[in-house]
N, C-alpha and C positions, 0 to 999 in steps of 0.2 A: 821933539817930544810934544808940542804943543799942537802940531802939526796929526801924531798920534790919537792924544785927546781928542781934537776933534771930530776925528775920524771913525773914535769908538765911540762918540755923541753919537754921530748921524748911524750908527752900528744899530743903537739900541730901538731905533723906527724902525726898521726892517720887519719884515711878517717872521722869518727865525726867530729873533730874539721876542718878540712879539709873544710868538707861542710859550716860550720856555717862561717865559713872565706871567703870563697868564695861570700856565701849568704851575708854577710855584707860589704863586701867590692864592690858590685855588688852594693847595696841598697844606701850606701855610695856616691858611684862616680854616681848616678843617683840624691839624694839630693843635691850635690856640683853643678852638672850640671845646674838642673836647678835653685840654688839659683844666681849661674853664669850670666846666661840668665835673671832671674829678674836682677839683678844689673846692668846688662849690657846695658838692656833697660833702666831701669831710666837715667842711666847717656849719654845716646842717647838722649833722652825727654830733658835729662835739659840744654843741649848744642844746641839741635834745636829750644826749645821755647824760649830762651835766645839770640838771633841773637841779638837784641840789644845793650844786655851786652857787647857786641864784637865788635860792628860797631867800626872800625875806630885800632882797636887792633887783626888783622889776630892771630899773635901768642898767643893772649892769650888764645881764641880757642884752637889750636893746645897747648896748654901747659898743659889746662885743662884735655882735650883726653885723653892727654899719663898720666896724674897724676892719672885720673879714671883707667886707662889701669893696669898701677902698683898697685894702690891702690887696686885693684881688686884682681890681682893676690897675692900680699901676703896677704889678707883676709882668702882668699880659703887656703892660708898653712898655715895660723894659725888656722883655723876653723877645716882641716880635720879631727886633733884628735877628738876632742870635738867629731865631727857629726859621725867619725867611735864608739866612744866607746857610744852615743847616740843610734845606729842602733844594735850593739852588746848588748846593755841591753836588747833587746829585745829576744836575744838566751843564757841569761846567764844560766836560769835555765835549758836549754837542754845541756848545756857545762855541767852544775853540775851533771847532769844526768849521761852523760856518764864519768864522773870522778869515780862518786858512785859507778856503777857499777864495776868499776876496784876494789876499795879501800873495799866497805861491802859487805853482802852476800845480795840477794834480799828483804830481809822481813827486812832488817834495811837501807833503801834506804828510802834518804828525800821527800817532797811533793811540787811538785809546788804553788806557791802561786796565789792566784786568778788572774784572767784578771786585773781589775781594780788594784792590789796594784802591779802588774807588771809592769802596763802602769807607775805608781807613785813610781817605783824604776828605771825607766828607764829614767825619767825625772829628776830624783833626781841627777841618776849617772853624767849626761851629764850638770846637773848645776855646779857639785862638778866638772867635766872635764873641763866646759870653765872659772869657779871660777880661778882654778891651774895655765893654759894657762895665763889670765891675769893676774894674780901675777907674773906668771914665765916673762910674756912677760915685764913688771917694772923692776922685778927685775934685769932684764942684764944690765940696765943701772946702774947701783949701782956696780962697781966694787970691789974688795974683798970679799964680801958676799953673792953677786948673787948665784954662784951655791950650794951654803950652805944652805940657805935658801930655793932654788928650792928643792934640794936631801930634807929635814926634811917635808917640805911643799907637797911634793906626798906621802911622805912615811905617814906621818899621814893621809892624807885625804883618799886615795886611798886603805889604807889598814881596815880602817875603815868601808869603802864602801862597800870593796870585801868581810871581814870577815863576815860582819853581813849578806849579804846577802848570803851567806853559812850557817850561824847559822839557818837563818830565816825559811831553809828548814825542820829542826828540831824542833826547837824552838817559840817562842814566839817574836816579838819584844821585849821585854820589858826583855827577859831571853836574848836574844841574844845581846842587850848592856850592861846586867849585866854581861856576860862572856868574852866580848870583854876588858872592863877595868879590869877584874880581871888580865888579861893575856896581860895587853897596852902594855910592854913592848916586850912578844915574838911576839907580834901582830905587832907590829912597826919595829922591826928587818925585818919580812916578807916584811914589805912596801920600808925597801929599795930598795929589790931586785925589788920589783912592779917599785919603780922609775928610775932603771937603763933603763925599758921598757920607760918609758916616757919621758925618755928627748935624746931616740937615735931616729932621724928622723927615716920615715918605719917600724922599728922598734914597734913605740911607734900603730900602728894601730893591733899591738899582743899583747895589755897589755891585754884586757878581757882576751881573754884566757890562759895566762899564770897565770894572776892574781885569775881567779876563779878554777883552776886549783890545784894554792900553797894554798889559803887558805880553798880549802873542807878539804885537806890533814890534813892542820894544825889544824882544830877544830877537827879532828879524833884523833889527838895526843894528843891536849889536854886535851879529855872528855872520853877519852880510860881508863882504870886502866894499868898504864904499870906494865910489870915482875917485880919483886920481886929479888932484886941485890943476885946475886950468894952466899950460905952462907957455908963456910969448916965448 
C-alpha cells in the first residue's frame, strides 16, 4: 500500500493530473467568487433596508458590517474543500483514466459512467465532503477526541467514496459495495492516508487526486491473483 501511495504522489506531477488541477481549482475560485458576491450583496441589502434597526445605535451598524465581513470570510475557508472536491468530481473519472493507463494494458482499462450518474457522484462526493467539514468543524471543540474522531471519520467516508468509485469503472454498484466491505479494512487503512490529505489546509484541495489515484491502484491489488510465494 505504501508502495501505492507513493506512486499516486509521483501521479499527481504529471501534466494529466496537472491539467484537471489547474481546471478545478480555476472552476473553484470562480464558484467561491461568485458565492462571495451573492453573500456580500445580501448582507449589503440587510444593513440598508434596515436603517431603522440602527437609528439611534451608529455602532451597531458598524458591528454588524465587520460580523458579516468575518462571517463571510471564514465561510469561504470552510466551504473551499467541500466546493474544490465538488468541482473535481467532475474529472475524477479522467483522473482514473490516466491512472489506468499507467497500471493495465488498454483492453482492461475501466468505463466511464454515464453523464447523469456522474453528475450523481459528484453531488454525492461533495455532500460526503461538507457532511466531514461539519463534523470535523464540532468536533475541535470537544477537546481530547477531536482529531481522533476527524482522522477515523475521513478515513471511513472518503475512502468509501474514492474506492467505489474506482470499482464502479469495472464493476457494478451493487459488486463494487460487495468488494469494498470484503476488503473494509485494507480499504480503511488507505483512507487514512486520504485523511492526512484532508485535514492539512492546501493541501486538502489534492485529496481527489491523490485519493482516486491510491485507490484505482488498490482495487488492482486486490482483484489481481498475486505470485504464488517462492517454493525450494
Amino acid at each position: 500500500m505504501i508502495d501505492d501511495a507513493v506512486a499516486s504522489l509521483r501521479d499527481m506531477f504529471t501534466p494529466p493530473f496537472r491539467a484537471v488541477l489547474w481546471k478545478s481549482l480555476g472552476l473553484t475560485l470562480a464558484l467561491l467568487a461568485g458565492l462571495w458576491l451573492a453573500l456580500e450583496r445580501g448582507a449589503v441589502w440587510l444593513t440598508t433596508s434596515g436603517e431603522s434597526w440602527f437609528a439611534g445605535a451608529p455602532w451597531l451598524k458598524t458591528f454588524v458590517e465587520v460580523a458579516a465581513a468575518l462571517g463571510l470570510f471564514v465561510a469561504l475557508i470552510f466551504l473551499i474543500a467541500p466546493v474544490a472536491m465538488l468541482v473535481a468530481g467532475f474529472f475524477l473519472d479522467e483522473l482514473a483514466e490516466h491512472v489506468e493507463a499507467r497500471i493495465y494494458p488498454p483492453d482492461r482499462q475501466g468505463r466511464a459512467a454515464p453523464a447523469l450518474t456522474s453528475l450523481w457522484l459528484a453531488l454525492k462526493f461533495s455532500g460526503v465532503a461538507l457532511a466531514v467539514n461539519l463534523i470535523a468543524f464540532a468536533l475541535w471543540l470537544i477537546p481530547g477526541v477531536n482529531a481522533l474522531i476527524f482522522f477515523v471519520a475521513n478515513a471511513y467516508l472518503f475512502s468509501r467514496e474514492y474506492f467505489e468509485l474506482a470499482v464502479m469503472r469495472y464493476r457494478p454498484p451493487e459488486e463494487a459495495r460487495a468488494l469494498r466491505r470484503r476488503h473494509r479494512l485494507t480499504i480503511f487503512a488507505a483512507g487514512l492516508l486520504i485523511s492526512l490529505f484532508v485535514a492539512t489546509p492546501v493541501l486538502n484541495l489534492l485529496t481527489p487526486l491523490f485519493g482516486i489515484g491510491l485507490m484505482a491502484r488498490l482495487h488492482k491489488r486486490l482483484t489481481e491473483p498475486q505470485p504464488a510465494p517462492y517454493q525450494r
